[in-house]
N, C-alpha and C positions, 0 to 999 in steps of 0.2 A: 469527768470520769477518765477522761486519756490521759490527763495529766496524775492521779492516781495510780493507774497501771503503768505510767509511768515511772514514776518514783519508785513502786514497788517490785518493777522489774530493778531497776538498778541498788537498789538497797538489797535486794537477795544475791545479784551478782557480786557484790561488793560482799553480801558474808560467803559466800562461797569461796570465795578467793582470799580471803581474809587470812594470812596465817597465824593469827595474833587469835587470843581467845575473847577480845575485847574490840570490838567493831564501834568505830569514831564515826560520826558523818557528822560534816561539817557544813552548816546552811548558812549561805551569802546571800541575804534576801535584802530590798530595798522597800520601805515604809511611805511610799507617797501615792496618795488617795490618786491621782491621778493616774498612776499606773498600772496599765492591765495583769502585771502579774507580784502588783505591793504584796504585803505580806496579809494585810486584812482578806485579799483573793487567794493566797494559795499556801496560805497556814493551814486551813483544814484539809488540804490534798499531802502536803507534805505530813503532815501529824499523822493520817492515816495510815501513807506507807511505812511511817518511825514503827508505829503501833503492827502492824503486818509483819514486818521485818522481825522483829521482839517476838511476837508468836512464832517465827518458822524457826528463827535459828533460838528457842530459850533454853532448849537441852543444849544446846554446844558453846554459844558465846554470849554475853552481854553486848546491850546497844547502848551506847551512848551520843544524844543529839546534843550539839551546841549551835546553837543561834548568833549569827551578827548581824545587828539588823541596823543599816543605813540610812539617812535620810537624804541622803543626797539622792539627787535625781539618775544619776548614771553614776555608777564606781570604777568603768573602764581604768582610769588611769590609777586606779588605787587598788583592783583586786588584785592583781599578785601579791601584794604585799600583807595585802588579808591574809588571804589563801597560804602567803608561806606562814604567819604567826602561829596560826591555827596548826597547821601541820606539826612544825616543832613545837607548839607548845602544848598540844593533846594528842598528838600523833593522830592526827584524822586520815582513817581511810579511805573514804568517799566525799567529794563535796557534792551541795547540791544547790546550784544556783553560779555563779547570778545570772538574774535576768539583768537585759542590756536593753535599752531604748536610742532608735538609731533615728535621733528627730533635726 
């Protein structure tokens, strides 16, 4: 649940500020069963707030969600490089993720 109100505070701040009429959020999420926040754990909290977001702003802007979803165990040394693709090449406004395991 807090990770919901989570997401969906930050996806409404993100159309708020948004000056574009077309709101990007861009998910860096990691795919391994072992960890507490894979994508099989927190797909349906982030889906939720994509879906929440889409209702508050659908008179004023379109959402569009893009997904990358890793299998590597930690992306530390590779999320920048995500994270800029992503920007220039869908212009994302918001990221959301990644989660980082510090083992």
């Amino acid at each position: 649940m807090l990770l919901t109100t989570f997401c969906s505070v930050l996806l409404v701040a993100t159309a708020i500020w948004a000056k574009r009429k077309n709101i990007t959020i861009g998910g860096i999420v990691a795919d391994k069963n072992a960890l507490p926040f894979a994508l099989h754990r927190t797909g349906p909290a982030i889906e939720r707030g994509i879906e929440k977001l889409r209702k508050i702003v659908a008179d004023e802007a379109d959402v569009t969600f893009i997904l990358n979803v890793t299998t590597e165990f930690c992306v530390a040394d590779m999320v920048g490089a995500i994270a800029a693709e992503m920007y220039y090449k869908h212009q994302v406004s918001a990221f959301i993720g990644p989660g980082m395991c510090y083992v």
